[in-house]
KEKE-3310 file (N, C-alpha, C; in steps of 0.2 Angstrom, whole numbers, plus 5000, padded with zeros to 4 digits):
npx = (6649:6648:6644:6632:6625:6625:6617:6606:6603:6601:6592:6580:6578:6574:6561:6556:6544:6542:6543:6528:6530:6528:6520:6522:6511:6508:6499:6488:6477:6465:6464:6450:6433:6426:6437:6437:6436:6449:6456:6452:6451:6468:6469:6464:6469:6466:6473:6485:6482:6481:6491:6498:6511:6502:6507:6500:6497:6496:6487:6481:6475:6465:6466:6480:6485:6485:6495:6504:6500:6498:6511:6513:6519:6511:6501:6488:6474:6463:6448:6438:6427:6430:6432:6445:6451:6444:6451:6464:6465:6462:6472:6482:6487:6487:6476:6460:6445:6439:6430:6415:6420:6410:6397:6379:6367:6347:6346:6357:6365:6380:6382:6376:6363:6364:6359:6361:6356:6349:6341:6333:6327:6320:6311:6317:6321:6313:6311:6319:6317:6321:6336:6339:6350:6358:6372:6382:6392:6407:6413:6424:6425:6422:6419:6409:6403:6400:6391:6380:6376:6370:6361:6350:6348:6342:6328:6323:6319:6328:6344:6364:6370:6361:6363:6376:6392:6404:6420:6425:6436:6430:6431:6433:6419:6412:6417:6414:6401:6397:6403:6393:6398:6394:6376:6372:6376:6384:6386:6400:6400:6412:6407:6394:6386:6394:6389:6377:6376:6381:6372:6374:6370:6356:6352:6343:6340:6347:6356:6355:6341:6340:6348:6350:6360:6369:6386:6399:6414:6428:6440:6454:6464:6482:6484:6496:6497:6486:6488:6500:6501:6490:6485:6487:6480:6469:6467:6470:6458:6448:6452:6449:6433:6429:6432:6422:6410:6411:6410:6397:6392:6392:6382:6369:6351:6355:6366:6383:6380:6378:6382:6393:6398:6405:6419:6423:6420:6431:6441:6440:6444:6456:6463:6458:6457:6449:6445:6437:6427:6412:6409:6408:6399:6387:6389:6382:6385:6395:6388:6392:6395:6392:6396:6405:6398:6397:6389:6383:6374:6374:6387:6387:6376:6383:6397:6390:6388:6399:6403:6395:6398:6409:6421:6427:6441:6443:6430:6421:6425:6419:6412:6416:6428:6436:6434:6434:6426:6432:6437:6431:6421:6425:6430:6419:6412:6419:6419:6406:6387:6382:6379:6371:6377:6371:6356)
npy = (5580:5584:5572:5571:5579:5574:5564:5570:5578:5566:5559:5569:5570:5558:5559:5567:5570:5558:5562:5557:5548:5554:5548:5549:5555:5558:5570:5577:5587:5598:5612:5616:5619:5606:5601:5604:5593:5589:5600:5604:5595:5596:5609:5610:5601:5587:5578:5577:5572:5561:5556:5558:5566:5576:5581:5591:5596:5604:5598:5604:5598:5583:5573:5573:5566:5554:5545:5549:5541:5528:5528:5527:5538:5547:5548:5550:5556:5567:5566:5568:5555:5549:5546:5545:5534:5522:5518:5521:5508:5498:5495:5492:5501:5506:5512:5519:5524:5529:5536:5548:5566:5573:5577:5577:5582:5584:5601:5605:5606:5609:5610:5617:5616:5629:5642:5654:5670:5679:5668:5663:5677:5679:5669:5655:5647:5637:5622:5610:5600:5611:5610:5606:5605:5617:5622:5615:5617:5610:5604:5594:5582:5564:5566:5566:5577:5580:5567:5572:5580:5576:5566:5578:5581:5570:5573:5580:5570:5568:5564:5563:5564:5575:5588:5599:5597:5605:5606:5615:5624:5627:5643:5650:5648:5659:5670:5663:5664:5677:5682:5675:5664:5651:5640:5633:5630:5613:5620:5623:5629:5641:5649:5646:5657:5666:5668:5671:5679:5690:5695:5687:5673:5660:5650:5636:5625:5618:5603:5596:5592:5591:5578:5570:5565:5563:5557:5565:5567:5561:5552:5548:5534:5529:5512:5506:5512:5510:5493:5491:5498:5499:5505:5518:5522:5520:5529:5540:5542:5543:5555:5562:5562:5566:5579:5580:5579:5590:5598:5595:5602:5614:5617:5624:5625:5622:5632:5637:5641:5637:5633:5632:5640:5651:5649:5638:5643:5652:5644:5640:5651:5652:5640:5639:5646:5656:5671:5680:5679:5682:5678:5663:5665:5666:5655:5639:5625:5609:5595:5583:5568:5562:5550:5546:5540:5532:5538:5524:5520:5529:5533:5519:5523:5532:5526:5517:5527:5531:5521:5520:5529:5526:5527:5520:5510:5495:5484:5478:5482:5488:5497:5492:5488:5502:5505:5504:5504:5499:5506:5518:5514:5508:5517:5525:5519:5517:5531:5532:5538:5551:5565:5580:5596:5605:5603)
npz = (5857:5842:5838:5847:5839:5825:5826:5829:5818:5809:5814:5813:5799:5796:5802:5794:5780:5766:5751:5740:5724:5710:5695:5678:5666:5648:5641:5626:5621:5611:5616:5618:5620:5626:5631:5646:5655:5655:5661:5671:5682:5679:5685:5698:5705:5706:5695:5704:5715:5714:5711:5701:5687:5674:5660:5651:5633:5618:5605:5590:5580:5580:5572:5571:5579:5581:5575:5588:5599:5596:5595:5608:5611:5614:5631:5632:5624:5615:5606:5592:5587:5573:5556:5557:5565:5566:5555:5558:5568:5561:5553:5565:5575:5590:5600:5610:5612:5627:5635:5639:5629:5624:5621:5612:5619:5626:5628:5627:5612:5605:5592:5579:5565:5554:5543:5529:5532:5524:5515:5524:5527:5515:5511:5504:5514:5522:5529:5535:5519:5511:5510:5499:5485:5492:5497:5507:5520:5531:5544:5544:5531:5536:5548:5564:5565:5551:5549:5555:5548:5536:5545:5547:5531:5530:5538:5532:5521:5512:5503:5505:5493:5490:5489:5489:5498:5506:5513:5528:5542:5557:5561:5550:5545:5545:5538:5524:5523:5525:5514:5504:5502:5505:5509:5520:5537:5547:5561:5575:5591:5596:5585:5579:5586:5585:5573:5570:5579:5573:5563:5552:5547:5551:5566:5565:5568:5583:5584:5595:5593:5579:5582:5592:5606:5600:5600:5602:5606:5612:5626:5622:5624:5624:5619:5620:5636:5644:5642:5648:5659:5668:5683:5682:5671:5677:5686:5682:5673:5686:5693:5678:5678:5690:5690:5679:5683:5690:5682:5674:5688:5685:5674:5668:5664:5648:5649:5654:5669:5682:5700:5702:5692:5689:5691:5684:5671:5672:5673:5660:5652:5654:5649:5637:5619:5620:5626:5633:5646:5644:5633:5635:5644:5636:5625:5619:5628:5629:5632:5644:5649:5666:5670:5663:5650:5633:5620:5613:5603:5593:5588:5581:5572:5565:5562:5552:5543:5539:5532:5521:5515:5509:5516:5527:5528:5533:5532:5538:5551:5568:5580:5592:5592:5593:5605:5624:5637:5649:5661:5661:5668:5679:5686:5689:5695:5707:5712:5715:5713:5704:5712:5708:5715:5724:5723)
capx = (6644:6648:6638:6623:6623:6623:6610:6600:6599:6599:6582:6575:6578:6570:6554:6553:6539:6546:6535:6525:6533:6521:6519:6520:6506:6506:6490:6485:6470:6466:6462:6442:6428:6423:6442:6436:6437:6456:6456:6447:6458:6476:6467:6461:6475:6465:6479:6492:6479:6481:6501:6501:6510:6502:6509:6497:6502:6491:6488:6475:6468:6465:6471:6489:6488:6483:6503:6509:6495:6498:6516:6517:6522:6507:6497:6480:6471:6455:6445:6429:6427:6429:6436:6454:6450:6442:6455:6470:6463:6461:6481:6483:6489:6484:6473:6453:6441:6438:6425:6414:6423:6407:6391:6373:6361:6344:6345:6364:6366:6386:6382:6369:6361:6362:6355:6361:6349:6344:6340:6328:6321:6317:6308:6322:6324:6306:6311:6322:6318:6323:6340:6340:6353:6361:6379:6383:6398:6405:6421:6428:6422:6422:6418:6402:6399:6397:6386:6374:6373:6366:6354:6347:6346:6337:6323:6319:6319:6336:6352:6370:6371:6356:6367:6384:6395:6412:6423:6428:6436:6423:6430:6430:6410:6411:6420:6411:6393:6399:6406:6388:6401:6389:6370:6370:6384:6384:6393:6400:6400:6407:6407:6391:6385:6394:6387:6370:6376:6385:6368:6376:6366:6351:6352:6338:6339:6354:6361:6352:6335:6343:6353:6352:6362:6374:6391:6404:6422:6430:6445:6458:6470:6486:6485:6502:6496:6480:6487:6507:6500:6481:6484:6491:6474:6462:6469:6468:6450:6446:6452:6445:6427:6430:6433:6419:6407:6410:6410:6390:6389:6392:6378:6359:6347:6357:6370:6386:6375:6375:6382:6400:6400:6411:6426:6425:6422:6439:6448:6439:6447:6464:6466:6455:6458:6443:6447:6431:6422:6405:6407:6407:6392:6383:6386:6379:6391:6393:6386:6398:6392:6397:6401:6410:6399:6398:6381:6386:6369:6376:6393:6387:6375:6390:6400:6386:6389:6404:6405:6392:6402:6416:6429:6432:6445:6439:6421:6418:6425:6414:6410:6415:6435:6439:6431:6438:6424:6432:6442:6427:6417:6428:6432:6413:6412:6424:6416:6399:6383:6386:6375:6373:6378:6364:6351)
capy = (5585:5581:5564:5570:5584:5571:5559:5577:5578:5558:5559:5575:5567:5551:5561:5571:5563:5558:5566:5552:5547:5553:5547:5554:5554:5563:5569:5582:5591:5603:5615:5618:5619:5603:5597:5605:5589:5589:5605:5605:5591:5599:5616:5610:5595:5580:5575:5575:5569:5553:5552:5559:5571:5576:5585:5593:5597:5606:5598:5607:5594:5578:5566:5571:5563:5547:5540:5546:5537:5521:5522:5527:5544:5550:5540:5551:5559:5570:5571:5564:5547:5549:5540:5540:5533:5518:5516:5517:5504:5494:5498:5490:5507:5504:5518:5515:5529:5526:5540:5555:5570:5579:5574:5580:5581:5589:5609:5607:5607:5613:5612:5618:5619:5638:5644:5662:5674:5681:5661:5661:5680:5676:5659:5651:5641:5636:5620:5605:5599:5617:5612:5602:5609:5622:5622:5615:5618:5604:5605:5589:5574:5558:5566:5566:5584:5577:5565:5577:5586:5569:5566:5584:5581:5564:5574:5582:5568:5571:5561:5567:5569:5579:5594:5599:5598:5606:5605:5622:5622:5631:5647:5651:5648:5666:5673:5662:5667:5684:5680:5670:5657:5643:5644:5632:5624:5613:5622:5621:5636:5647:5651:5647:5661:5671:5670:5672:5689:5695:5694:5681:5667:5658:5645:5633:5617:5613:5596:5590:5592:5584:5571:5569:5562:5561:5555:5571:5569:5555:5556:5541:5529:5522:5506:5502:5514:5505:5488:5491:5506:5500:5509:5525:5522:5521:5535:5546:5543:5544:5564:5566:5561:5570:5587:5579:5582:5596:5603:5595:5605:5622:5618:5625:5627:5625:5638:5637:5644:5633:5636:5633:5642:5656:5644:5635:5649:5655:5639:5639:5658:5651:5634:5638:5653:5660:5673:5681:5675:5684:5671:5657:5664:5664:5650:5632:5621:5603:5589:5577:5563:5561:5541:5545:5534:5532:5535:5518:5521:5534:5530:5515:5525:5536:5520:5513:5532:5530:5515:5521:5536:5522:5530:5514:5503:5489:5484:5473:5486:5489:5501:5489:5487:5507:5507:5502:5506:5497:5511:5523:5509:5505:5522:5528:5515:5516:5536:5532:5539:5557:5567:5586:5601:5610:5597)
capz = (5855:5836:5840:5848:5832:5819:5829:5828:5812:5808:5817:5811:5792:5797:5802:5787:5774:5758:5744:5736:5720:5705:5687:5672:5660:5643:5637:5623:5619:5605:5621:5618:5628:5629:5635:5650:5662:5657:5665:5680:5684:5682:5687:5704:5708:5705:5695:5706:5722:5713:5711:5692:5684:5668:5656:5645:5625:5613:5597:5587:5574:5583:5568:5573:5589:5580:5577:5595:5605:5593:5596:5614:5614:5621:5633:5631:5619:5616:5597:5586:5582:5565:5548:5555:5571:5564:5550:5563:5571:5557:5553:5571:5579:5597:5604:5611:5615:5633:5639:5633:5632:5623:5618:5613:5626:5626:5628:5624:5607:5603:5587:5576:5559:5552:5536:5529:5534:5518:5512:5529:5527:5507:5512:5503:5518:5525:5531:5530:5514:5506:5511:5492:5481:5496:5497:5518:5526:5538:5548:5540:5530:5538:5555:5567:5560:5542:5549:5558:5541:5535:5549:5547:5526:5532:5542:5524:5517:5506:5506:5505:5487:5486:5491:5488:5504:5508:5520:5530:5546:5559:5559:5542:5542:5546:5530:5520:5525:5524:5505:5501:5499:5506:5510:5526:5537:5553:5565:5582:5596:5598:5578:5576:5591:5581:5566:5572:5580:5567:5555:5544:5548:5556:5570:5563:5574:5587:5588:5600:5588:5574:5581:5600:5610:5595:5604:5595:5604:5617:5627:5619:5627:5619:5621:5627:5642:5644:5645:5652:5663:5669:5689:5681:5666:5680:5692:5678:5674:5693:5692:5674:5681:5696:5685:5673:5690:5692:5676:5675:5692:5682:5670:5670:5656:5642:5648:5661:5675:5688:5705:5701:5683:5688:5693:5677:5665:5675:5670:5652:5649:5657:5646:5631:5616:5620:5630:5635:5649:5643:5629:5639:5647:5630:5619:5620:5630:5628:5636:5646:5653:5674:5672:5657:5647:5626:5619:5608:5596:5589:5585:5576:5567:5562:5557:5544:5537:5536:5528:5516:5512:5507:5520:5531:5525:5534:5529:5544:5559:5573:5586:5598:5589:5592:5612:5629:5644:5655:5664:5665:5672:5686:5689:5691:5701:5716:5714:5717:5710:5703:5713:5706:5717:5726:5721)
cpx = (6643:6644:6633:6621:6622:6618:6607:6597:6597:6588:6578:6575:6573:6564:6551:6549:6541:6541:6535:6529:6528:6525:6518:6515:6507:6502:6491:6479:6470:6464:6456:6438:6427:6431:6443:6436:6444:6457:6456:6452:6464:6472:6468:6464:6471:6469:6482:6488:6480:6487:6502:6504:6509:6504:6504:6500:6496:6492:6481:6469:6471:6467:6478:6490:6489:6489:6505:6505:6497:6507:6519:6517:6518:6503:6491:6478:6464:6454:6439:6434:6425:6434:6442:6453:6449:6449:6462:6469:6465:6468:6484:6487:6484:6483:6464:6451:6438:6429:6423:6418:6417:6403:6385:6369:6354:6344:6355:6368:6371:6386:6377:6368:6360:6362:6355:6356:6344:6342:6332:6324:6318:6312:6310:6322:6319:6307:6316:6322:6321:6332:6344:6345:6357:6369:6381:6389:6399:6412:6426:6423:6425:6422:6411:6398:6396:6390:6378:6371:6367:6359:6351:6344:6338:6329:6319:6317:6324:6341:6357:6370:6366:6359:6372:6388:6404:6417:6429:6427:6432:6424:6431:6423:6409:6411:6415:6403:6393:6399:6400:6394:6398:6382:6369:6378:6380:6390:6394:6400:6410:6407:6398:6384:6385:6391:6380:6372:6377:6378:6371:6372:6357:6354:6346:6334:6347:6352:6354:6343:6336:6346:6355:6353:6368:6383:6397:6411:6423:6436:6446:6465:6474:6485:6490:6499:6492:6483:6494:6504:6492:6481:6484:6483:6469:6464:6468:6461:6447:6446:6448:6438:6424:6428:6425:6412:6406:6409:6400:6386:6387:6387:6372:6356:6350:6365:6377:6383:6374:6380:6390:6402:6405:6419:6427:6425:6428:6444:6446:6445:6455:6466:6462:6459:6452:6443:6443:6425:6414:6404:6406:6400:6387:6381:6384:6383:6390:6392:6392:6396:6394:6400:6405:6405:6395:6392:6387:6380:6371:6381:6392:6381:6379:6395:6397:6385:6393:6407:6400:6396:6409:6422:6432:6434:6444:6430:6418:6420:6420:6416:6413:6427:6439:6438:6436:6434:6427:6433:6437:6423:6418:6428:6425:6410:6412:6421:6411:6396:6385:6379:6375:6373:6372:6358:6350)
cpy = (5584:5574:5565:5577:5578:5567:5564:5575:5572:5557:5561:5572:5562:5555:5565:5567:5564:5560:5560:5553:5550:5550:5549:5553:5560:5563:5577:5583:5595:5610:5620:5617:5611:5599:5600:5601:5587:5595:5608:5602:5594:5605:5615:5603:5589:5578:5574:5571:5563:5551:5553:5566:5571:5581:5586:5598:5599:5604:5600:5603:5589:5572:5567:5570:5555:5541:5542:5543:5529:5521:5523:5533:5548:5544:5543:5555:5562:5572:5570:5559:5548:5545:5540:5536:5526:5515:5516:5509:5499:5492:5494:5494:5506:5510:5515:5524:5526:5530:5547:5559:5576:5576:5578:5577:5586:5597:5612:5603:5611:5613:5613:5617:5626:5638:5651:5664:5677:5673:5663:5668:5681:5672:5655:5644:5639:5629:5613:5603:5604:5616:5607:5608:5617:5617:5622:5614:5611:5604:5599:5583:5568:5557:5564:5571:5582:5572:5567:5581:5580:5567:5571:5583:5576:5568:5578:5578:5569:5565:5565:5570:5573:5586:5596:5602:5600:5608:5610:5621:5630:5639:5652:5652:5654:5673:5671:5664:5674:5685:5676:5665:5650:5646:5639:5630:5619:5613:5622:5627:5634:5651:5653:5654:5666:5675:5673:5681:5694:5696:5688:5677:5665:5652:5642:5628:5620:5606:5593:5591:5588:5578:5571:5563:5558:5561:5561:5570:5563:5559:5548:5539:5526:5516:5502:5506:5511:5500:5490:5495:5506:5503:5517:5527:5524:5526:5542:5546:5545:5552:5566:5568:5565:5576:5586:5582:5589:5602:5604:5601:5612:5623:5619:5627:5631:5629:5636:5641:5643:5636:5638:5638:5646:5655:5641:5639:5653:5650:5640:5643:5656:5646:5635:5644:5656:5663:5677:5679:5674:5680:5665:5656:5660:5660:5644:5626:5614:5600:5584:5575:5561:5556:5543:5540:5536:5533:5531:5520:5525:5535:5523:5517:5528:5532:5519:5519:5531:5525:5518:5523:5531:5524:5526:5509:5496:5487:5479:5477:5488:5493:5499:5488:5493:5507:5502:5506:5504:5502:5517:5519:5509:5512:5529:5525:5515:5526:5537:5535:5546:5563:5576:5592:5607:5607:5589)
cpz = (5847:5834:5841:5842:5827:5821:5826:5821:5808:5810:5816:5801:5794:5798:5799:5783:5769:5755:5740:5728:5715:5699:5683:5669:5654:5643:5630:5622:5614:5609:5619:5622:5628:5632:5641:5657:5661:5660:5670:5684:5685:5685:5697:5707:5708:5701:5698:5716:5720:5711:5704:5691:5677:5665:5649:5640:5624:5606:5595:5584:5579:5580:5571:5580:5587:5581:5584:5597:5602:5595:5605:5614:5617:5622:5633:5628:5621:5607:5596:5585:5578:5562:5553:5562:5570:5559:5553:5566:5568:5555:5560:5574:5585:5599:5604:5613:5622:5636:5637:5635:5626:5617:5616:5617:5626:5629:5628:5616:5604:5598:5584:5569:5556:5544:5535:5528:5529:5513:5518:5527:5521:5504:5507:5506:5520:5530:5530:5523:5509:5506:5503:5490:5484:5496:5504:5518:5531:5539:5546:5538:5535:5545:5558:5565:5554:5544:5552:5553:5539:5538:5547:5537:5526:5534:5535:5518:5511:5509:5504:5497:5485:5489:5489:5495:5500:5514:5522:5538:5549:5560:5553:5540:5542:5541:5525:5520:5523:5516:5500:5496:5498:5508:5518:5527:5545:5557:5574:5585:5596:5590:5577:5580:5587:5576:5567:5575:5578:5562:5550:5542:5552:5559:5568:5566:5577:5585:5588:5596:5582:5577:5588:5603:5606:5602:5598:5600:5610:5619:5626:5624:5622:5622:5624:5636:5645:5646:5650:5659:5666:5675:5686:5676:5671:5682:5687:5675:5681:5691:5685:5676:5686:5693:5681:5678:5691:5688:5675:5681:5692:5677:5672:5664:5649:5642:5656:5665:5681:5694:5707:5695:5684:5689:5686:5672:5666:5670:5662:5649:5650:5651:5637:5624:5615:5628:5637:5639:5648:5637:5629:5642:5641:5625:5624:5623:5628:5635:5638:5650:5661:5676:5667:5651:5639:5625:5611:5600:5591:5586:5580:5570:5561:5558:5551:5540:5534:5531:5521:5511:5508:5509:5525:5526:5527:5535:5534:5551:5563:5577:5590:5599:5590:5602:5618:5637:5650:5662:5667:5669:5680:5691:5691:5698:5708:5717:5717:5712:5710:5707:5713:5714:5718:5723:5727)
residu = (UNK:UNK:UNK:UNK:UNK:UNK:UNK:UNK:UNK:UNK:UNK:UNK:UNK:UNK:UNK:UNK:UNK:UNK:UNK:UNK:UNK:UNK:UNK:UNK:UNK:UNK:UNK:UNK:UNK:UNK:UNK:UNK:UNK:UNK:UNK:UNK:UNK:UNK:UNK:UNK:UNK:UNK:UNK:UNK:UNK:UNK:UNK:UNK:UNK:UNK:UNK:UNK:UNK:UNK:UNK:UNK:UNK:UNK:UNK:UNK:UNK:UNK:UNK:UNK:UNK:UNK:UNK:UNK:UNK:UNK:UNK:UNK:UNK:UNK:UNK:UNK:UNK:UNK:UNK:UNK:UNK:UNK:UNK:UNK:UNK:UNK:UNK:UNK:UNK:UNK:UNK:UNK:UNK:UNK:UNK:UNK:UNK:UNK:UNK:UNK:UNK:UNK:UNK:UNK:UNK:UNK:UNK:UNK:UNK:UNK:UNK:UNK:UNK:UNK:UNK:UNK:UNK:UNK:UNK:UNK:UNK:UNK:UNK:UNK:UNK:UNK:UNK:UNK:UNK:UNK:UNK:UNK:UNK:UNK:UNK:UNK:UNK:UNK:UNK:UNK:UNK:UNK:UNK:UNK:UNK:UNK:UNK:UNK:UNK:UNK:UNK:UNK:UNK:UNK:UNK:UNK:UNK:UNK:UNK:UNK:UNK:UNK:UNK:UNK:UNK:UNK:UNK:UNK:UNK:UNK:UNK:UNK:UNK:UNK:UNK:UNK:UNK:UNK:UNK:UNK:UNK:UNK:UNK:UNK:UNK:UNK:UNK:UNK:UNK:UNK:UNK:UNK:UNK:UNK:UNK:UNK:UNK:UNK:UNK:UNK:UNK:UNK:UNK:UNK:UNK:UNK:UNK:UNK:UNK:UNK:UNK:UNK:UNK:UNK:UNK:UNK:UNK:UNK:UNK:UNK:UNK:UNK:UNK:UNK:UNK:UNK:UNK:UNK:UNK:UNK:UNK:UNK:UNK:UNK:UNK:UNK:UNK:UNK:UNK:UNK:UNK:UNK:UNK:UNK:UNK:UNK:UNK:UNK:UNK:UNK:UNK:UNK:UNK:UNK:UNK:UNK:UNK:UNK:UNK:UNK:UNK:UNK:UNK:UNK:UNK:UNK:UNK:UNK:UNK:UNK:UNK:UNK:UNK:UNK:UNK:UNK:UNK:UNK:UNK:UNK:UNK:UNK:UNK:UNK:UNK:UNK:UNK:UNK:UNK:UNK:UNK:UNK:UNK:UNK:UNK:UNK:UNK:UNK:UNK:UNK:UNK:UNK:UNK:UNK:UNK:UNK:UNK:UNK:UNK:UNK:UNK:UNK:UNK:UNK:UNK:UNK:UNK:UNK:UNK:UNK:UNK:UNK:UNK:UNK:UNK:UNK:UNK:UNK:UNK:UNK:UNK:UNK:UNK:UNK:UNK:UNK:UNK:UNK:UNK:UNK:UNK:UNK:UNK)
# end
């Protein structure tokens, strides 16, 4: 009897199914809207469809991810390609920007040009070139922000030093505008929404008017992850892309609108600090590409800023020294062609 009871459960183990083994992955984000397609992903188990656990971290400012990705301790990252990005690099800190994670795209313009409102209803401000000798606001030097300020000076014919720039993180623009501490800034949602409805400001241009198609945040690969860890690399772009889909699938003129929006403005509210879903509705989203893929031109315009600005240490680095499509490439690939949701 003790015999054909241990057979029993001999048998009955044997036909239970072992749970897939997964893998870890670290990742962090600064948890904003555009780290949306890290979200979707853990939100909605494309993560772990693919045999990963990830465990996501919030780091706020995107330079301090720069040493764990370089030494391993995280294997994936989200910021701008900006100054420290290029000069880790150059340092031989191992990390790549692999795939967008928030772009300019026509009628998605996350950031804008604003000009305090009594500057515009004064005619102060009449057009670009008024923006000579104003005092602009920019979320950090030696970023893509800075360099949109640039472009927009450009369109008036002005260069950088025809202005006096300063560097206030984006909810601050708020205060200051309030304080005529500055007369313009280039700012990102959902700040600049604000400022607009607060009376502070004016929205003048978006983005995507100045500077479209400008390439503003990636998501980064360490490098040991990348090369020791290339199944685990891919699989986890597979799921971001997947989320990245779906996120495009929630978008409609300019606005989360589309036919999934109220699923993603859920996750927004759940993963972001914007807790507000009618703020979601409102501001200007970003644009994220559904291969994942880099707009390049604009990252090497960015570089030939920054080298101007004399903030790359290496005088020879390229666009090409900081990147690593292979990952989204393959992994858009074996998804196929992205085709939008209700269309």
């Amino acid at each position: 009897m003790k015999v054909a009871v241990l057979c029993a459960i001999v048998l009955a183990l044997a036909a239970t199914p072992v749970p897939a083994q997964t893998e870890k992955v670290k990742a962090a984000t600064p948890g904003i809207a555009s780290d949306i397609g890290f979200f979707i992903a853990d939100k909605k188990g494309y993560f772990r469809n693919e045999g990963l656990e990830v465990e996501l971290t919030r780091i706020d400012v995107s330079p301090q991810m720069t040493a764990p990705l370089g030494m391993g301790q995280l294997d994936v990252g989200a910021g701008t390609v900006a100054v420290n990005i290029y000069n880790a690099v150059a340092r031989n800190i191992g990390l790549r920007a692999v795939a967008d994670k928030g772009s300019i795209r026509p009628g998605y313009g996350f950031s804008g040009l604003l000009v305090r409102k009594d500057h515009v209803e004064s005619g102060r401000f009449k057009g670009f070139a008024d923006l000579k000798g104003m005092k602009i606001a920019v979320g950090t030097f030696g970023s893509s922000n800075s360099s949109a300020v640039n472009e927009a000076l450009k369109k008036g014919g002005l260069a950088w030093r025809d202005a006096t720039m300063v560097e206030i993180n984006f909810p601050q623009h708020l205060p200051a505008y309030a304080n005529k501490a500055i007369d313009a800034s280039m700012t990102n949602e959902p700040t600049a929404t604000r400022a607009v409805q607060e009376g502070l400001a004016v929205r003048v241009a978006g983005n995507d008017e100045i500077y479209p198609d400008q390439q503003t945040a990636v998501v980064l690969y360490s490098e040991r992850f990348a090369r020791e860890r290339p199944q685990a690399a891919l699989k986890f772009m597979r799921a971001y892309l997947r989320a990245v889909r779906d996120y495009n699938d929630a978008l409609a003129d300019g606005r989360i609108a589309g036919p999934n929006a109220d699923e993603v403005i859920s996750i927004l509210t759940q993963y972001t600090f914007i807790k507000d879903p009618d703020v979601h509705r409102r501001i200007t989203p970003p644009a994220i590409d559904p291969d994942g893929r880099l707009g390049l031109a604009s990252l090497r315009n960015d570089l030939a800023f920054f080298k101007e600005q004399r903030l790359i240490q290496d005088p020879a680095m390229t666009v090409e020294s900081i990147i690593d499509t292979t990952f989204a490439e393959q992994a858009a690939k074996e998804l196929g062609p992205y085709r939008p949701r209700g269309k």
